[in-house]
C-alpha positions as CSV (number, residue, x, y, z in Angstrom):
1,X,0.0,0.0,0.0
2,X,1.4,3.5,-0.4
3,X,1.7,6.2,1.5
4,X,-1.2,8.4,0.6
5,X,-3.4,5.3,1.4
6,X,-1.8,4.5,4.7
7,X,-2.7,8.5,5.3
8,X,-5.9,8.0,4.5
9,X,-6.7,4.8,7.0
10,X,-8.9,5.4,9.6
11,X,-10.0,2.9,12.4
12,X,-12.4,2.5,14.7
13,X,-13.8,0.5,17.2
14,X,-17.6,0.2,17.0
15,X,-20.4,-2.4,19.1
16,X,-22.3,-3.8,16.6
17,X,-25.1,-5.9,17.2
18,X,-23.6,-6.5,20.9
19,X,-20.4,-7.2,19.8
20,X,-17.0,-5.0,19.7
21,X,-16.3,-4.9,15.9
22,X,-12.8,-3.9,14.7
23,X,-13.1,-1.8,11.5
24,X,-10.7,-0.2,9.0
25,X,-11.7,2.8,6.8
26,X,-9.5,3.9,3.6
27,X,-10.2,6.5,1.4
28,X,-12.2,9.4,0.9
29,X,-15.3,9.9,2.6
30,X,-17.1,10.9,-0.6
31,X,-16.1,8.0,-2.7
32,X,-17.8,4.7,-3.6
33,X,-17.5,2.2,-0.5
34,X,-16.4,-0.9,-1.3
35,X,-17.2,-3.2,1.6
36,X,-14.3,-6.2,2.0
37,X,-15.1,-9.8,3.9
38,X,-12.2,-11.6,5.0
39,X,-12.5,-15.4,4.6
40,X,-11.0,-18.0,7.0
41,X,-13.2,-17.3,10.0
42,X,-11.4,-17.4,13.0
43,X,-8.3,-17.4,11.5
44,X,-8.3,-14.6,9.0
45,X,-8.7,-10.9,9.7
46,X,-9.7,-7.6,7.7
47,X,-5.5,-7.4,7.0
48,X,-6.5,-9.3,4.1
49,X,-8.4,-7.3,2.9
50,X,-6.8,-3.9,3.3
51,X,-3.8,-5.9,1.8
52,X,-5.6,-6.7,-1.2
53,X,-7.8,-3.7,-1.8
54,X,-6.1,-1.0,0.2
55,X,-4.6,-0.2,-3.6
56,X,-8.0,0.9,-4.7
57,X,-8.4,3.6,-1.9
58,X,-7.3,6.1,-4.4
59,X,-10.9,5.9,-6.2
60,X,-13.0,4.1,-3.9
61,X,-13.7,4.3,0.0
62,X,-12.4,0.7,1.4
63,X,-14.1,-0.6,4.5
64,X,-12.6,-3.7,6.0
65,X,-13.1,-5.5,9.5
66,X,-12.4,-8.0,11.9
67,X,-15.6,-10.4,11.7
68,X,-17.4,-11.1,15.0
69,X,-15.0,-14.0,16.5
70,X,-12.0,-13.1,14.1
71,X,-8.8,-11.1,14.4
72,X,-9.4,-8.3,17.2
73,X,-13.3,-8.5,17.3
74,X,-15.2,-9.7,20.5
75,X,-15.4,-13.6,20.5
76,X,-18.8,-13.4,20.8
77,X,-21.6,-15.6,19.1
78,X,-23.7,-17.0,17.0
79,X,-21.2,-17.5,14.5
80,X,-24.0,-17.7,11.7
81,X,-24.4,-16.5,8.1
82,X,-27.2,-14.9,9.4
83,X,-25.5,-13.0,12.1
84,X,-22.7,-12.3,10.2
85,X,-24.6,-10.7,7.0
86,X,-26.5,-9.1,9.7
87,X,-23.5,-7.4,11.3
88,X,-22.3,-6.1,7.6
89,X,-25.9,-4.9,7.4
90,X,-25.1,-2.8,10.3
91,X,-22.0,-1.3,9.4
92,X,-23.0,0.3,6.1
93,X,-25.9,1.4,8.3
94,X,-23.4,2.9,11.1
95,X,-21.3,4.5,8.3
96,X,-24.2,6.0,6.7
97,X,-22.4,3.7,3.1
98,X,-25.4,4.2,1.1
99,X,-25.2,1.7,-1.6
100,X,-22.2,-0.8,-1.7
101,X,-19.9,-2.8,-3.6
102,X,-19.6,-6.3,-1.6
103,X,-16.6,-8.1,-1.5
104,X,-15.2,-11.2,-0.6
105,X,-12.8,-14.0,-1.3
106,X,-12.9,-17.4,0.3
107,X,-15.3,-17.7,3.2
108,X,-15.6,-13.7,2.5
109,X,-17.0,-14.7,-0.7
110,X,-19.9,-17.3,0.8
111,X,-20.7,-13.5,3.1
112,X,-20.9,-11.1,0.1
113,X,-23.5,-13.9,-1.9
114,X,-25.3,-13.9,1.1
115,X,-25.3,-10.2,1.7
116,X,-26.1,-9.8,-1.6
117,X,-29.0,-11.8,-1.7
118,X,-30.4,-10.4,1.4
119,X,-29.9,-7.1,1.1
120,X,-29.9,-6.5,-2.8
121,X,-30.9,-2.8,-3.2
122,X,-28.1,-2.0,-1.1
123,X,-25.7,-3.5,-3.3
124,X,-24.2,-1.9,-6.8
125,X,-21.8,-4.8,-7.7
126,X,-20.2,-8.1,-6.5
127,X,-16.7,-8.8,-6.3
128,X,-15.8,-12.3,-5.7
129,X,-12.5,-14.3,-5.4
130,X,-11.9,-17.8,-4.5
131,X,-15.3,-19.3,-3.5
132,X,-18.2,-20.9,-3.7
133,X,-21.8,-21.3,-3.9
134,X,-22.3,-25.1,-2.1
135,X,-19.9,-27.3,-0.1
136,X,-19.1,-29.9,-2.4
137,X,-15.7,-28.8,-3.0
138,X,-14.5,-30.2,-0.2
139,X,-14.4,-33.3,-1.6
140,X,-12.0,-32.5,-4.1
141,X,-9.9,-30.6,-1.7
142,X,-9.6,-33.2,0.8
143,X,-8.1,-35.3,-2.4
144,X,-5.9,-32.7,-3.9
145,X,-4.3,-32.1,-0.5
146,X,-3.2,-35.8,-0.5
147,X,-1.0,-35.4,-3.6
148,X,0.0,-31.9,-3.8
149,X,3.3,-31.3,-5.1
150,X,6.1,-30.8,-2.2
151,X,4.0,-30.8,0.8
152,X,3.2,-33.9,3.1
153,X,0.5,-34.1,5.8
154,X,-0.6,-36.2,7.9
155,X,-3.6,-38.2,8.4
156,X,-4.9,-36.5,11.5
157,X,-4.6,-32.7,9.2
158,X,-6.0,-34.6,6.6
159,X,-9.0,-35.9,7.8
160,X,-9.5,-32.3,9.5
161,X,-10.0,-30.4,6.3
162,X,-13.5,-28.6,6.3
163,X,-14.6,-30.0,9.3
164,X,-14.4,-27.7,12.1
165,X,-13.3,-30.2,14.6
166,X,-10.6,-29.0,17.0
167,X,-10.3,-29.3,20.5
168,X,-8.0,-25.9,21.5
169,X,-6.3,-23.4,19.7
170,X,-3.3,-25.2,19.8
171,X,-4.8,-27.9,18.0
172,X,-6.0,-25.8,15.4
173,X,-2.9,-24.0,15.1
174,X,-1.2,-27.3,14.1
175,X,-3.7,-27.9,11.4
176,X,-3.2,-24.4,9.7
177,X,0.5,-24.4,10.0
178,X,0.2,-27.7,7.9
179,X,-2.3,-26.8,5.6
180,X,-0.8,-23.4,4.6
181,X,1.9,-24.6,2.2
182,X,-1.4,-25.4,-0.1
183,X,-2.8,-22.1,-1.0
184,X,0.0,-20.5,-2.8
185,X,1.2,-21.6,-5.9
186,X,4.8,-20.8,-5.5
187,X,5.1,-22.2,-1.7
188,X,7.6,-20.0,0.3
189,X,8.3,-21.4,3.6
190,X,9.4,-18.0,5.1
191,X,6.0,-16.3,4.2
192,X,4.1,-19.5,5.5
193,X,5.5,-18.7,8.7
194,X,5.2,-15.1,9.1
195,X,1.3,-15.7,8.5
196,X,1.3,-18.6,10.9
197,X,2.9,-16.9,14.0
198,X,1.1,-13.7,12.8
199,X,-2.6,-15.4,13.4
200,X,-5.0,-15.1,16.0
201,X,-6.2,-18.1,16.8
202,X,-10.7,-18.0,17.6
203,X,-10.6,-22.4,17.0
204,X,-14.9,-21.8,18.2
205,X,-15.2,-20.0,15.4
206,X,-13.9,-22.0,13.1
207,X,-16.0,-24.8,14.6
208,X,-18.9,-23.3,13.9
209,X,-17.8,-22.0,10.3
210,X,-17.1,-25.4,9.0
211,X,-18.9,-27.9,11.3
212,X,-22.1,-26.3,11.6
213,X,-22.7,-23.4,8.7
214,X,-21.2,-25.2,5.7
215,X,-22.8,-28.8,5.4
216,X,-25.9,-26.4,5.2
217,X,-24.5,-24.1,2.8
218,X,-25.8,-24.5,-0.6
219,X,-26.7,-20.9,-2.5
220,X,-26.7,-22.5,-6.5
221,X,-31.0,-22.4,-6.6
222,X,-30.6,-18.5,-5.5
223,X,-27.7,-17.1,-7.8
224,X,-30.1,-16.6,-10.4
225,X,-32.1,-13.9,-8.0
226,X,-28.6,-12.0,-8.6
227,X,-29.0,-9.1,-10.7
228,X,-26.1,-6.6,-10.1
229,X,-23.3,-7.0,-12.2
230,X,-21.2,-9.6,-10.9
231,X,-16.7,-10.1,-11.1
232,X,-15.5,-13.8,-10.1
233,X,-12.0,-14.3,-9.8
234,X,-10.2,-17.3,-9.4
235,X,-6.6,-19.0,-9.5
236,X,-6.1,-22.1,-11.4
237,X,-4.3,-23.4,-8.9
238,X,-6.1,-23.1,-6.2
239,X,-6.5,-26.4,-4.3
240,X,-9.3,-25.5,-1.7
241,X,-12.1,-23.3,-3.6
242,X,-11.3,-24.8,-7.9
243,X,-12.2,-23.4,-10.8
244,X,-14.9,-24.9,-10.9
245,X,-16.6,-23.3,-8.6
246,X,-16.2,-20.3,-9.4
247,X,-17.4,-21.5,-13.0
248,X,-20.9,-22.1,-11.3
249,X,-21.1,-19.2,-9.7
250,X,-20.5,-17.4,-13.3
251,X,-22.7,-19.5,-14.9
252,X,-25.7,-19.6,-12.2
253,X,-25.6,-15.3,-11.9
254,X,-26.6,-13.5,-15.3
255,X,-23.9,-11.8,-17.2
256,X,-21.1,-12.7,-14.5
257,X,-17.8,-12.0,-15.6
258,X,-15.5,-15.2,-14.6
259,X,-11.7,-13.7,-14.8
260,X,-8.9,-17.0,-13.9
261,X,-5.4,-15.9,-12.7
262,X,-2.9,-19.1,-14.1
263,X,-0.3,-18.2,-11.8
264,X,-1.9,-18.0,-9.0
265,X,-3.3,-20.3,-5.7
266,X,-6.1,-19.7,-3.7
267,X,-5.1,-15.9,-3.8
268,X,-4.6,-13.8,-7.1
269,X,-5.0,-10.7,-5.1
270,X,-1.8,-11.3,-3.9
271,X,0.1,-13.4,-5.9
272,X,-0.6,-11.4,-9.2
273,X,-1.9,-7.9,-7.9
274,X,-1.0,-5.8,-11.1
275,X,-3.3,-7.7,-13.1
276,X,-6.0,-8.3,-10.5
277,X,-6.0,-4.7,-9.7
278,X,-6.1,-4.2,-13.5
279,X,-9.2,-6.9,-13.8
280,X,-11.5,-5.2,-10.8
281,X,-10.8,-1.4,-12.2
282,X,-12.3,-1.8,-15.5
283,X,-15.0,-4.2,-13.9
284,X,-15.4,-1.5,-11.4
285,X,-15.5,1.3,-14.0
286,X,-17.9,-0.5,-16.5
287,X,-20.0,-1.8,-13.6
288,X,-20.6,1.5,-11.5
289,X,-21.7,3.5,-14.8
């Protein structure tokens, strides 16, 4: 990020919906907000997203968070769709946002379709990366983390892939330290442990994320109900959200545009920013006519 945009961050700490909310404001107050959902709950937080989008506060207003039992935010529950689409609900309120663009990659992504088809007037455009609409991915990952190139887990990590089952936070730290060689497509075991000593670790939340809210999760009969013009982004590599489904996504919403990233993982955002910056302008500019 550069300097202008690191002068233009603001942050606050805000209660919403009985819970203390960490949130992250860059930009101008007069521009378009772009509301940003971290993924990984529990694990992630909104650096993610200023990471990733913090490049775009010189045209849009960028409004990132910790979710409610992530990063800094107050572990407190339910650790719902529902009460997390309701907590985005009340920070464009708080903020006075008017009409959004949603945004979200991963788990952020599962948010922004839900936001979006809760709260559609509300919503301009849709900015996706690395998702999905259902849980039967999982499958596939569960397979493709057995024979990925260069990295070898075990059967206990294994057999822990999408399903929210750990004891502590120790045990879930073990898990993610294993599992992180897998989303980048160049691994780089220096960067793999900067973000795994750099977590905060909410293993509840990530209980409830994939033990509880995903074997429910299945959006594909509603993406048709989608109408605002709609950017999916995806790497070809990425071993935990494919290609394919972000091909349903594009093919379930009318007019998506589907954009893959060949050099990238399970984050183009980062691993090829020039062009994924490049992608989301023009969508941006052609979508907010």
């Amino acid at each position: 990020m550069n300097g202008t945009s690191e002068r233009r961050s603001r942050r606050y700490t805000e209660i919403i919906n009985g819970a203390r909310l960490e949130i992250e404001i860059l930009g101008d107050d007069d521009a378009q907000p772009i509301i940003v959902h971290h993924g990984a709950p529990g694990i992630a937080s909104r650096a993610e997203p200023v990471a990733s989008f913090g490049p775009f506060s010189d045209e849009y207003r960028i409004v990132a968070f910790d979710a409610r039992g992530s990063g800094r935010s107050d572990d407190i529950g339910p650790y719902s769709h529902a009460q997390w689409v309701s907590d985005i609900e009340a920070i464009r309120t708080r903020f006075d946002l008017g009409r959004i663009v949603m945004a979200g990659g991963s788990y952020g992504g599962f948010l922004a379709l839900e936001y979006t088809l809760a709260h559609g007037e509300h919503v301009r455009a849709l900015v996706l990366r690395d998702t999905a609409a259902d849980n039967s991915h999982t499958g596939l990952a569960v397979e493709r983390a057995r024979v990925a190139d260069g990295v070898e887990l075990d059967e206990w990590t294994v057999s822990r892939i999408g399903t929210g089952n750990f004891a502590d936070n120790a045990e879930f730290e073990r898990y993610w330290r294993s599992v992180l060689p897998l989303y980048d497509h160049r691994h780089d075991p220096a960067a793999v442990e900067r973000k795994a000593a750099s977590a905060l670790y909410h293993y509840a939340t990530h209980n409830q994320a994939f033990g509880v809210n995903m074997p429910a999760y299945d959006l594909k009969d509603r993406l048709p109900e989608i109408v605002q013009p709609t950017l999916v982004t995806v790497g070809r590599h990425d071993w935990r959200t494919p290609v394919e489904a972000s091909e349903t996504i594009a093919s379930l919403i009318p007019g998506a545009e589907l954009v893959i990233f060949e050099e990238s993982g399970h984050s183009p955002q980062l691993e090829e920013p020039e062009r994924f910056q490049r992608v989301v302008r023009d969508f941006l500019a052609g979508a907010l006519i």
